[in-house]
N, CA and C atoms as an extended XYZ file, in Angstrom:
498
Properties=species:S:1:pos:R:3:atomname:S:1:resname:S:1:resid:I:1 pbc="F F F"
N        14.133        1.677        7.427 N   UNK     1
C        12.683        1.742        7.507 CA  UNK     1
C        12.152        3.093        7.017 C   UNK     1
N        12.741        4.247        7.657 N   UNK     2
C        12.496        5.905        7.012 CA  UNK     2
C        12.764        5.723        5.621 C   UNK     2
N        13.638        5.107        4.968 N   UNK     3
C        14.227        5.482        3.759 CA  UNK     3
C        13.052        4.279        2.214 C   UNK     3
N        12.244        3.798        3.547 N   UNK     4
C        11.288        2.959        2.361 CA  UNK     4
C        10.281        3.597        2.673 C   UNK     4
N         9.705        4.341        3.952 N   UNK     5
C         8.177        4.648        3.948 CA  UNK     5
C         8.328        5.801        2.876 C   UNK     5
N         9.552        6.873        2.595 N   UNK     6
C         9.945        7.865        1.679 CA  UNK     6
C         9.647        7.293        0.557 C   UNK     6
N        10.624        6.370        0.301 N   UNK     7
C        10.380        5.783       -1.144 CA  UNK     7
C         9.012        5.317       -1.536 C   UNK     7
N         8.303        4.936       -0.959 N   UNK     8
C         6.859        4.928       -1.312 CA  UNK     8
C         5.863        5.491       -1.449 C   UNK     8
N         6.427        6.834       -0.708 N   UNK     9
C         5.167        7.749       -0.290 CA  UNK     9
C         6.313        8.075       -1.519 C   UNK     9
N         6.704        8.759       -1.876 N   UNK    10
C         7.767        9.769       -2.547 CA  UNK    10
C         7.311        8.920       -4.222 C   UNK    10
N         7.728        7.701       -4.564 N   UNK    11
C         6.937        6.918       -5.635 CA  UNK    11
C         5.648        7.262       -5.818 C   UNK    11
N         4.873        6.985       -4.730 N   UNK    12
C         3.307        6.896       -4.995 CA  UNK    12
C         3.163        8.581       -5.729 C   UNK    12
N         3.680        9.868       -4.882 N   UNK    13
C         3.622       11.131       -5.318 CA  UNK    13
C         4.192       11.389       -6.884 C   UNK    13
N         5.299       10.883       -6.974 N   UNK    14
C         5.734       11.184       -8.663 CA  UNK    14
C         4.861       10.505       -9.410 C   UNK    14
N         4.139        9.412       -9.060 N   UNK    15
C         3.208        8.375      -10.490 CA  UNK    15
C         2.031        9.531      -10.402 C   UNK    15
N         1.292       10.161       -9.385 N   UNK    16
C        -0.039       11.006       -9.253 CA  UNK    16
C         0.918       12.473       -9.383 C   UNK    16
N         1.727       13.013       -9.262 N   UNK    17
C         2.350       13.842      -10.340 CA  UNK    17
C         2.344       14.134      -11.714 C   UNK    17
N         2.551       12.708      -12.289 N   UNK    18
C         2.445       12.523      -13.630 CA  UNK    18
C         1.025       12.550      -14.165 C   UNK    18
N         0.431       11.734      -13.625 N   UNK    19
C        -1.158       11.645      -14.236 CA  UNK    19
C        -1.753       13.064      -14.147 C   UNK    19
N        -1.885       13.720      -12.888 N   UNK    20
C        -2.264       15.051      -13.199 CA  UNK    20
C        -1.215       15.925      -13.951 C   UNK    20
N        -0.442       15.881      -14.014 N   UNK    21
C         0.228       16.735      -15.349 CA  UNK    21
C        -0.314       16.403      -16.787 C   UNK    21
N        -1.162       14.931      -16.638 N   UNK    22
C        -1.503       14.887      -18.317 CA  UNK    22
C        -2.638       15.767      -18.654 C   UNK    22
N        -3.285       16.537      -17.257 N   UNK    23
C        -4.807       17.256      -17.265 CA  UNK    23
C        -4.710       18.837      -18.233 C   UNK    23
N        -3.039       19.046      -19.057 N   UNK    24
C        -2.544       19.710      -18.992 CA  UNK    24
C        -3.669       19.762      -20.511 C   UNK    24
N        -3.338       18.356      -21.088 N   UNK    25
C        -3.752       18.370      -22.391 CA  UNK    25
C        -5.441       17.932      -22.508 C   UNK    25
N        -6.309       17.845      -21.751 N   UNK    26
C        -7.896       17.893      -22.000 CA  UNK    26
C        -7.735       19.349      -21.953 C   UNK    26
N        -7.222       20.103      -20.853 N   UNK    27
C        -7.498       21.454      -20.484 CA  UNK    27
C        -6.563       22.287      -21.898 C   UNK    27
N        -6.002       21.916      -22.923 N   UNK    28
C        -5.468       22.783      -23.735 CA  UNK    28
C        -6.579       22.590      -25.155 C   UNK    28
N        -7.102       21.085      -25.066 N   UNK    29
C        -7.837       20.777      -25.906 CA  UNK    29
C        -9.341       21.448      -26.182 C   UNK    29
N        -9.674       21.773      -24.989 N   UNK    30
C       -10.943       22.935      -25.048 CA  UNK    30
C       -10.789       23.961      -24.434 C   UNK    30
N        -9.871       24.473      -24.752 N   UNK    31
C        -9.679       26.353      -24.918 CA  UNK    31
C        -9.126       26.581      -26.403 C   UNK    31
N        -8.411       25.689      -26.795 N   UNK    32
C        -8.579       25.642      -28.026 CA  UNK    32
C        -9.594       25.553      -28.945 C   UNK    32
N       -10.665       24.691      -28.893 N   UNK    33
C       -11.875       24.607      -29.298 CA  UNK    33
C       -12.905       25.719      -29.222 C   UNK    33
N       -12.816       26.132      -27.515 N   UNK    34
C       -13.482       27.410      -27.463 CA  UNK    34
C       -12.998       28.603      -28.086 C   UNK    34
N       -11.971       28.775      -27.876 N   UNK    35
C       -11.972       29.707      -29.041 CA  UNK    35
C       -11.968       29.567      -30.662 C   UNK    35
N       -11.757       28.098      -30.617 N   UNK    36
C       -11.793       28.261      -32.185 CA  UNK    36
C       -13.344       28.531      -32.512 C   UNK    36
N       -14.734       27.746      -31.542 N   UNK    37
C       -15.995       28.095      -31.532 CA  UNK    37
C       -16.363       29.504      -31.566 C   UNK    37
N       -15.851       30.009      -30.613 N   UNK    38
C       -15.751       31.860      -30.399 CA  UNK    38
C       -15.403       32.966      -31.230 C   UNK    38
N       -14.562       32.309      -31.678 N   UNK    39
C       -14.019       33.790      -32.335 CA  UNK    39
C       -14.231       33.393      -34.572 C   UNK    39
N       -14.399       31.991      -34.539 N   UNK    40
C       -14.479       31.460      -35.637 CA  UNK    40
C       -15.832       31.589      -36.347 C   UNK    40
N       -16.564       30.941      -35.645 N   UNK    41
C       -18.520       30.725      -35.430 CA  UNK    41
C       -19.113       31.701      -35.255 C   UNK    41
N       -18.478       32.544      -34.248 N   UNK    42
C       -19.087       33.074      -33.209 CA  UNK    42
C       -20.107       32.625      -32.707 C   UNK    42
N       -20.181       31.467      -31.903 N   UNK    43
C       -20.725       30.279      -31.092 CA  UNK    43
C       -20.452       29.979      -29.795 C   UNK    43
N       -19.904       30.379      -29.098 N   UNK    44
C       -19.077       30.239      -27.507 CA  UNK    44
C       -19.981       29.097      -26.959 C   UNK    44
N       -19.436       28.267      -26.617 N   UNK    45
C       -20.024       27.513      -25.240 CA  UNK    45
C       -20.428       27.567      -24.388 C   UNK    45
N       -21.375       27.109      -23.738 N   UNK    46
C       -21.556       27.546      -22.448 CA  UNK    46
C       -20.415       26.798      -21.165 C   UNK    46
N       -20.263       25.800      -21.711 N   UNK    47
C       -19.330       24.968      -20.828 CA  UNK    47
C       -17.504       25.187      -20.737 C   UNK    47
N       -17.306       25.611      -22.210 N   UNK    48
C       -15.437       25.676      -22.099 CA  UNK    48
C       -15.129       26.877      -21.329 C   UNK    48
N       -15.274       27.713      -20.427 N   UNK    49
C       -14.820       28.340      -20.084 CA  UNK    49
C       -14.811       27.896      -18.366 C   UNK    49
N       -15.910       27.088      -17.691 N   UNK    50
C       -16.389       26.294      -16.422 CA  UNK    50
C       -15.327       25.221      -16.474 C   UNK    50
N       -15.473       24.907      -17.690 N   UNK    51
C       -14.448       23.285      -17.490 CA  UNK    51
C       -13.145       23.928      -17.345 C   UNK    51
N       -12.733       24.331      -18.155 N   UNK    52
C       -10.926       24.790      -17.908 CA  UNK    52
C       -10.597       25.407      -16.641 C   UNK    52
N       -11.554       26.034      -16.344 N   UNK    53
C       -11.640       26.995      -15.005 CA  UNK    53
C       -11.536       25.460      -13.892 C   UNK    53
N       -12.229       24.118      -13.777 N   UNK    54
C       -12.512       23.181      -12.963 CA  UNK    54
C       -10.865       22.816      -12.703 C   UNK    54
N       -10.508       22.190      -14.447 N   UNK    55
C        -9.600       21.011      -14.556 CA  UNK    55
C        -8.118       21.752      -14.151 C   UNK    55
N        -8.321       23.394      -14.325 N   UNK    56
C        -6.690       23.965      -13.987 CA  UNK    56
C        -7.116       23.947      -12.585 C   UNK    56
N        -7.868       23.723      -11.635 N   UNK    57
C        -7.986       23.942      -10.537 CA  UNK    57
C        -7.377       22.687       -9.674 C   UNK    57
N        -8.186       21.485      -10.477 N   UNK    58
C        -7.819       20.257      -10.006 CA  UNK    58
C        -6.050       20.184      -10.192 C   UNK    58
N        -5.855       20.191      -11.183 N   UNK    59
C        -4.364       21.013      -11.683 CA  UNK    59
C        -3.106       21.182      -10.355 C   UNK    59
N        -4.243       22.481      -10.406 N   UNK    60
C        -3.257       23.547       -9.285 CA  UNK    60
C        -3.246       22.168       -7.952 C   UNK    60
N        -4.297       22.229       -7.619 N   UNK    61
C        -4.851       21.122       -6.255 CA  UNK    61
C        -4.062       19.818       -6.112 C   UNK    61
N        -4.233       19.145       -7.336 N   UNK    62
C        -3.437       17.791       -7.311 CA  UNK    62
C        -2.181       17.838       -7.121 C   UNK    62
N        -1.556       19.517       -8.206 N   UNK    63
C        -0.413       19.112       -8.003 CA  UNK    63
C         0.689       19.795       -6.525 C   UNK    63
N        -0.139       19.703       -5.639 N   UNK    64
C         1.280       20.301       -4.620 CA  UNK    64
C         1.910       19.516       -3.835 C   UNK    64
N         1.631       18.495       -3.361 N   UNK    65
C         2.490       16.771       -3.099 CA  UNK    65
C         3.470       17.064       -3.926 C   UNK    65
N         3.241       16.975       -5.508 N   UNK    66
C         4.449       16.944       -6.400 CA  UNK    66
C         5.140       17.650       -6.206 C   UNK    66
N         4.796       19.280       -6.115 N   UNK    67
C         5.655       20.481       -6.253 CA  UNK    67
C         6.719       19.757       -4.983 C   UNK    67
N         6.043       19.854       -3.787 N   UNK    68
C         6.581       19.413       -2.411 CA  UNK    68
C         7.943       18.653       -2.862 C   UNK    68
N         7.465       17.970       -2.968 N   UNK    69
C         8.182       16.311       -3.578 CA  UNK    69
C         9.558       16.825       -4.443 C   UNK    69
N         9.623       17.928       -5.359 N   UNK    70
C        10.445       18.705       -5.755 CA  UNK    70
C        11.128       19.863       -5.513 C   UNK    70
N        10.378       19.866       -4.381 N   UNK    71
C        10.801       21.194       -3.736 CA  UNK    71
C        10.444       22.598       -4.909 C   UNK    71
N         9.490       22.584       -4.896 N   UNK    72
C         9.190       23.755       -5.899 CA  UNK    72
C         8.307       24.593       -5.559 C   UNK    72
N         8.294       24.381       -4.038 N   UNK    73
C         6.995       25.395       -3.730 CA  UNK    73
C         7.791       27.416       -3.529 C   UNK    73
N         7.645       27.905       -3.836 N   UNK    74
C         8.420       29.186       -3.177 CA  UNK    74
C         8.527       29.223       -1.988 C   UNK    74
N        10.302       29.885       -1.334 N   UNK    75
C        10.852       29.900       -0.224 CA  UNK    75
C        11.413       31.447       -0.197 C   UNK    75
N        11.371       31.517        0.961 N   UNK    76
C        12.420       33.242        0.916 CA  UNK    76
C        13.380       32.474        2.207 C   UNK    76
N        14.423       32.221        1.737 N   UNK    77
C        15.706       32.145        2.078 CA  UNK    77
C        16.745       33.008        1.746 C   UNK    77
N        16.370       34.248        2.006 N   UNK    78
C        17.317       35.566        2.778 CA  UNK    78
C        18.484       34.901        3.895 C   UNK    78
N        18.082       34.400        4.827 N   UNK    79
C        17.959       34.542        6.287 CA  UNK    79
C        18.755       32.979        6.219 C   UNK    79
N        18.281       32.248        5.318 N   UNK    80
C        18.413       31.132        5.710 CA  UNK    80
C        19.780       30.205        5.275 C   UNK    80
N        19.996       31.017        4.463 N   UNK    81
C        21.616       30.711        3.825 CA  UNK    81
C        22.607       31.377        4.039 C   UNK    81
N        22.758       32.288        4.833 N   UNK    82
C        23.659       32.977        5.922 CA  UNK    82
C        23.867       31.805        7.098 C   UNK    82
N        23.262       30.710        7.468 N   UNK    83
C        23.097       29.370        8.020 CA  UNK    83
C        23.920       28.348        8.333 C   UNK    83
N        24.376       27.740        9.078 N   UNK    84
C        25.045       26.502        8.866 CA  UNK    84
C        24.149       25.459        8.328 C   UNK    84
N        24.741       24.960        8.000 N   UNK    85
C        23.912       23.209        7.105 CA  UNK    85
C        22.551       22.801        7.829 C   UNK    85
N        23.587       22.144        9.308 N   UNK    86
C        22.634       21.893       10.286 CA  UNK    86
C        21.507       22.565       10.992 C   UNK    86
N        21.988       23.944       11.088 N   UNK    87
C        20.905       25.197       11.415 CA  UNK    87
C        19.637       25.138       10.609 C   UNK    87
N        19.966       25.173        9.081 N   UNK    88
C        18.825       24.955        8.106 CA  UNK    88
C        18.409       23.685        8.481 C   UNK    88
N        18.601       22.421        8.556 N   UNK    89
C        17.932       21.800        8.923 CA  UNK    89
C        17.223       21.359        9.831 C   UNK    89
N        17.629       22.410       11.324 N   UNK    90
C        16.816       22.368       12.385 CA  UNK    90
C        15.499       23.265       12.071 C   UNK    90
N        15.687       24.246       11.230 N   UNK    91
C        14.675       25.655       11.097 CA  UNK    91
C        13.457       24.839       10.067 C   UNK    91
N        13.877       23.812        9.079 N   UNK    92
C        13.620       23.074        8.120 CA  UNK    92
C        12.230       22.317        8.879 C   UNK    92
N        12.784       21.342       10.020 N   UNK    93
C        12.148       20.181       10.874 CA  UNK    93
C        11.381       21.291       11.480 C   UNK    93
N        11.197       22.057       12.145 N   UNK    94
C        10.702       23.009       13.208 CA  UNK    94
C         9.323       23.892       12.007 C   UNK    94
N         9.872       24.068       10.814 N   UNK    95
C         8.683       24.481        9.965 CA  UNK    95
C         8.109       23.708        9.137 C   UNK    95
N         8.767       22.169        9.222 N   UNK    96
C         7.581       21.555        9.315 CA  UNK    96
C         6.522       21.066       10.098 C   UNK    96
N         6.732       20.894       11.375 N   UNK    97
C         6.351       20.307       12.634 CA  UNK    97
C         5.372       21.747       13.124 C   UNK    97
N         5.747       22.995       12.997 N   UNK    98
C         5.050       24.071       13.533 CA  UNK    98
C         3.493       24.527       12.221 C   UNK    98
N         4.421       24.505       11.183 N   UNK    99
C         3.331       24.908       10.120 CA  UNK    99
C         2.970       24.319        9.566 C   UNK    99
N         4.033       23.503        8.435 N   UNK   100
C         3.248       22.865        7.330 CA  UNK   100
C         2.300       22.061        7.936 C   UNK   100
N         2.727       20.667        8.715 N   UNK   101
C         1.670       19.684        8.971 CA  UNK   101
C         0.825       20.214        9.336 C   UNK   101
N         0.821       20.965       10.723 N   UNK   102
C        -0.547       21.342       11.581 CA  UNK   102
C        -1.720       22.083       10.456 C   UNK   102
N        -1.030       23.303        9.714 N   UNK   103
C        -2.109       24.016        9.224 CA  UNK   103
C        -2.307       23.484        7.786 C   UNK   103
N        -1.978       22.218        7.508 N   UNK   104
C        -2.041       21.690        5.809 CA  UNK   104
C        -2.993       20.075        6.533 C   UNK   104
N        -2.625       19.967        7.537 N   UNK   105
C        -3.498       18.709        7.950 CA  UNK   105
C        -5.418       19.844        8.145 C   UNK   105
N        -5.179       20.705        9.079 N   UNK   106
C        -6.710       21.374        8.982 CA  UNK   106
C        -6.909       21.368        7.743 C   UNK   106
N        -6.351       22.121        6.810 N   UNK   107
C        -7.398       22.470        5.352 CA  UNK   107
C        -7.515       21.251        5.404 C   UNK   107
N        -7.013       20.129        4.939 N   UNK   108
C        -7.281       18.969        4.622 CA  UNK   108
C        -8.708       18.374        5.459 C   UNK   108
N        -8.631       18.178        6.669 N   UNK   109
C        -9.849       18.151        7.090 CA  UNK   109
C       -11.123       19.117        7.196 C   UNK   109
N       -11.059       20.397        6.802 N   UNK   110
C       -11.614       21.362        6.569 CA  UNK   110
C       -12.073       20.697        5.132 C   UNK   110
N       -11.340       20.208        4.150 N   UNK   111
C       -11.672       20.457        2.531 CA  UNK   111
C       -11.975       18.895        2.529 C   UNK   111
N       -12.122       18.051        2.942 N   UNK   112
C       -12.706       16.540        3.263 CA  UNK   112
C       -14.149       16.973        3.948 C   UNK   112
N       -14.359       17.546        5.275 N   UNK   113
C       -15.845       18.287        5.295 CA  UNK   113
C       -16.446       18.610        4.199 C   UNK   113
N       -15.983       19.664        3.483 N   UNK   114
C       -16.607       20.436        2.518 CA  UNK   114
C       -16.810       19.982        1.696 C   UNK   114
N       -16.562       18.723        1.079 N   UNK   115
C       -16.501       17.629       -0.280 CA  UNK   115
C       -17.654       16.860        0.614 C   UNK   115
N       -17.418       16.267        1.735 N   UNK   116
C       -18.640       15.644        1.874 CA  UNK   116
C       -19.994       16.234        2.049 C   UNK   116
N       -19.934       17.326        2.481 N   UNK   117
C       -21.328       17.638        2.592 CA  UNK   117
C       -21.781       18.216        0.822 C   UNK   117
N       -20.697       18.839        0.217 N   UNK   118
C       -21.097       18.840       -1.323 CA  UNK   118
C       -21.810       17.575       -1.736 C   UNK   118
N       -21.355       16.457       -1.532 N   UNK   119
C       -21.515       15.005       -1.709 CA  UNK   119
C       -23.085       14.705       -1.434 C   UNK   119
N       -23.378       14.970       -0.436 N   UNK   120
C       -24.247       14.684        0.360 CA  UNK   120
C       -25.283       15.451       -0.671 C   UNK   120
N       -25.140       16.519       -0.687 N   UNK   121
C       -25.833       17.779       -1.288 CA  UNK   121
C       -26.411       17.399       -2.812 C   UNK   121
N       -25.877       16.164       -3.432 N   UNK   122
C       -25.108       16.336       -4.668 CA  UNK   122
C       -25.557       17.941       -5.183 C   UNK   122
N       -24.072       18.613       -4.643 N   UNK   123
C       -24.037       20.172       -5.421 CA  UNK   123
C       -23.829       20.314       -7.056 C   UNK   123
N       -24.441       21.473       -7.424 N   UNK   124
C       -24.408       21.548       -9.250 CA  UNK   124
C       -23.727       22.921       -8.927 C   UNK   124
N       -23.120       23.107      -10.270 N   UNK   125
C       -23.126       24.673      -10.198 CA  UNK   125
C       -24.037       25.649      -10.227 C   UNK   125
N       -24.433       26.911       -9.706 N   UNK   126
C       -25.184       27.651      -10.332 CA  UNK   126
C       -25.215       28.030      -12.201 C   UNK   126
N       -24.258       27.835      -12.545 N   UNK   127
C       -24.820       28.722      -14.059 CA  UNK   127
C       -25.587       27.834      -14.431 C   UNK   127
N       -25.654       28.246      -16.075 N   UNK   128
C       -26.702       27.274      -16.937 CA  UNK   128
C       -26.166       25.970      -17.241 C   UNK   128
N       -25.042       25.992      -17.375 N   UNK   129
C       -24.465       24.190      -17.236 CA  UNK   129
C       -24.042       23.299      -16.678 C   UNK   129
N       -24.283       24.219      -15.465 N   UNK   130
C       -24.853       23.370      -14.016 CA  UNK   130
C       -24.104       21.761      -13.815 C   UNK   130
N       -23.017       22.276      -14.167 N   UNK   131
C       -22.155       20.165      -13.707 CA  UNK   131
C       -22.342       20.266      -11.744 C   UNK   131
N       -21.993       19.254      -11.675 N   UNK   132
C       -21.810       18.533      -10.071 CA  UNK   132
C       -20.244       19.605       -9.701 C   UNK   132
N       -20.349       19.296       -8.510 N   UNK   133
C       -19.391       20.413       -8.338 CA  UNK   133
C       -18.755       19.523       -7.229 C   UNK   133
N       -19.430       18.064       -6.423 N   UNK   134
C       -18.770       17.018       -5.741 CA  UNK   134
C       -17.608       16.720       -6.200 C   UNK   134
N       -17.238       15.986       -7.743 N   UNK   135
C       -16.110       15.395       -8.044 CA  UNK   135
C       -15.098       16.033       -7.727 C   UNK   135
N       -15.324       17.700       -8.116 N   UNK   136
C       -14.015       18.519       -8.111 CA  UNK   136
C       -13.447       19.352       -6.825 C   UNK   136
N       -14.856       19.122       -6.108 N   UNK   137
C       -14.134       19.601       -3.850 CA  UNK   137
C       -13.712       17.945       -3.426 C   UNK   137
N       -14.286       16.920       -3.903 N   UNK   138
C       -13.403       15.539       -3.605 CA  UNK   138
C       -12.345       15.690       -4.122 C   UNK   138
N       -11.703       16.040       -5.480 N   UNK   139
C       -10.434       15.927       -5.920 CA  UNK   139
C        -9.591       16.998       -5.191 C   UNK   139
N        -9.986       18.191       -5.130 N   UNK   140
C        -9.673       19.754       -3.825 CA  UNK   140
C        -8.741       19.031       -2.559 C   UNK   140
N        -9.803       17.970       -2.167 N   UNK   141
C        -9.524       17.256       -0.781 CA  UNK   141
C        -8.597       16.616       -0.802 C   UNK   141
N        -8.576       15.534       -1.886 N   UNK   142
C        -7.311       14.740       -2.758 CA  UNK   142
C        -6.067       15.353       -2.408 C   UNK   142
N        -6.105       16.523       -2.950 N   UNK   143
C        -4.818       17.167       -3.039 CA  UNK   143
C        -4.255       17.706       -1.895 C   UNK   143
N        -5.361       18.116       -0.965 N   UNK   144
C        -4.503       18.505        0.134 CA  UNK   144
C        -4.154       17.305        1.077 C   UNK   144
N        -4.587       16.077        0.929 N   UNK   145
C        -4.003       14.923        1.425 CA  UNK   145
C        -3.135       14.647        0.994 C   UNK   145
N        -2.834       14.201       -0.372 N   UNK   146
C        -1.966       14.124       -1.210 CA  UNK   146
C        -0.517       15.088       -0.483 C   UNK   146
N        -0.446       16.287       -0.120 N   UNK   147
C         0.365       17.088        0.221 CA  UNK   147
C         0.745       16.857        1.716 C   UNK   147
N        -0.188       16.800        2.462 N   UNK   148
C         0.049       16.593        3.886 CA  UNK   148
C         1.017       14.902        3.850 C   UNK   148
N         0.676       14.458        2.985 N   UNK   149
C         1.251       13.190        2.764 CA  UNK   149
C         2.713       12.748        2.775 C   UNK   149
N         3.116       14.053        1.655 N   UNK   150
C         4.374       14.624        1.205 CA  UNK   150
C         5.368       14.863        1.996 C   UNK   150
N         4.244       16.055        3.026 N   UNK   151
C         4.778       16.688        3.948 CA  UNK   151
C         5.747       15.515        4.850 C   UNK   151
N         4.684       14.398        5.492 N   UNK   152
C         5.420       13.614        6.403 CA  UNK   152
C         6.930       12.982        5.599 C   UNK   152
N         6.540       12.718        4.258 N   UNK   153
C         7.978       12.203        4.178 CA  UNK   153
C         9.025       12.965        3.817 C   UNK   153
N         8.574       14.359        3.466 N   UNK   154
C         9.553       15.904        3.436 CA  UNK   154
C        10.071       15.942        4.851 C   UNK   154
N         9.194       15.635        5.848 N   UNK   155
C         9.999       15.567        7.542 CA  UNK   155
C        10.664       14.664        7.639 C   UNK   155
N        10.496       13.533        7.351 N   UNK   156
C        11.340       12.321        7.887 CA  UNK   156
C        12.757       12.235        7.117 C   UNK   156
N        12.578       12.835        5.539 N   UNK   157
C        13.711       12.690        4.925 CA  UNK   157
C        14.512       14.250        5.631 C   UNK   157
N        14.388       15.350        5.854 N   UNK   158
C        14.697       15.938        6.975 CA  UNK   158
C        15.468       15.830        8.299 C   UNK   158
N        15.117       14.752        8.891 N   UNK   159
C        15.168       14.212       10.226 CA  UNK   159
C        16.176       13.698       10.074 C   UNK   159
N        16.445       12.592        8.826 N   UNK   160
C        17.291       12.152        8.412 CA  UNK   160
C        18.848       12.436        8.067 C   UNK   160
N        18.578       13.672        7.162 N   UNK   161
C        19.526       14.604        6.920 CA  UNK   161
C        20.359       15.031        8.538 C   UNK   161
N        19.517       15.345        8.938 N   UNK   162
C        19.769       16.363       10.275 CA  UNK   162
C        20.761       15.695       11.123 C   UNK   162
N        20.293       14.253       11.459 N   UNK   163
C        21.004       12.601       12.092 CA  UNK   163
C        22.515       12.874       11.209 C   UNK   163
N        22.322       12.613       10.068 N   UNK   164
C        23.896       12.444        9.311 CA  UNK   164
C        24.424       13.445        9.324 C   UNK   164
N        23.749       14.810        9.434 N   UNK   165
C        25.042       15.756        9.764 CA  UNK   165
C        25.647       15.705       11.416 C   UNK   165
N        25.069       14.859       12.207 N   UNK   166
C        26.104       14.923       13.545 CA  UNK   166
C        27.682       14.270       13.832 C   UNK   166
């Protein structure tokens, strides 16, 4: 039963992994442009420098489920590989259960607030090209669900581990 709610949550994370990794190429496609406008024309946009600034954000945001999911977030394991197997995996379960969930579930509901009342607001940006600024604290929110998501099946596959080493 653990080893399918993983596989699904763990599936669902690599397919929304992938899709936001394709944000790689709108966001290369107009910084390219802007500067080719910029430094070519000398014409700058008002917008390519807001948008790239949005879409690497959504970027960064969407992608930490994935990182999770790969284990790619940075660790300082000094301490922790001096360890027995099982030790790491008690210290493993215990930082997830103490930190990740608790304080990755708040932002998450912290950054689900803050998207809705943007929402509500419909917020623009201040500058002069003034886009909505809703889509991209909803997608913000996305991601830290997306991660807290992760998280549970980063614990359970954990838990798991921990069981087969007895």
């Amino acid at each position: 039963m653990i080893n399918k709610i993983c596989k699904g949550i763990d599936g669902v994370q690599d397919w929304f992994g992938y899709i936001t990794a394709m944000l790689i190429f709108p966001m290369t496609a107009i910084i390219i442009y802007e500067v080719f406008m910029r430094y070519i024309f000398n014409r700058p946009t008002s917008w390519g420098f807001e948008l790239t600034t949005y879409i690497y954000g959504m970027h960064f945001m969407l992608g930490l489920g994935y990182t999770l999911l790969y284990n790619g977030h940075v660790r300082v394991e000094v301490f922790l590989t001096l360890l027995s197997r099982r030790k790491q995996k008690i210290i493993s379960v215990l930082c997830h259960l103490i930190l990740l969930l608790p304080v990755f579930s708040l932002f998450c509901y912290a950054s689900w607030s803050y998207a809705w009342t943007s929402v509500v607001r419909l917020e623009k940006s201040w500058t002069s090209w003034a886009p909505p600024l809703y889509p991209f604290k909803l997608l913000m929110a996305l991601g830290f669900l997306m991660f807290v998501i992760q998280g549970v099946s980063s614990l359970l596959k954990e838990i798991q581990a921990l069981r087969e080493l007895k």
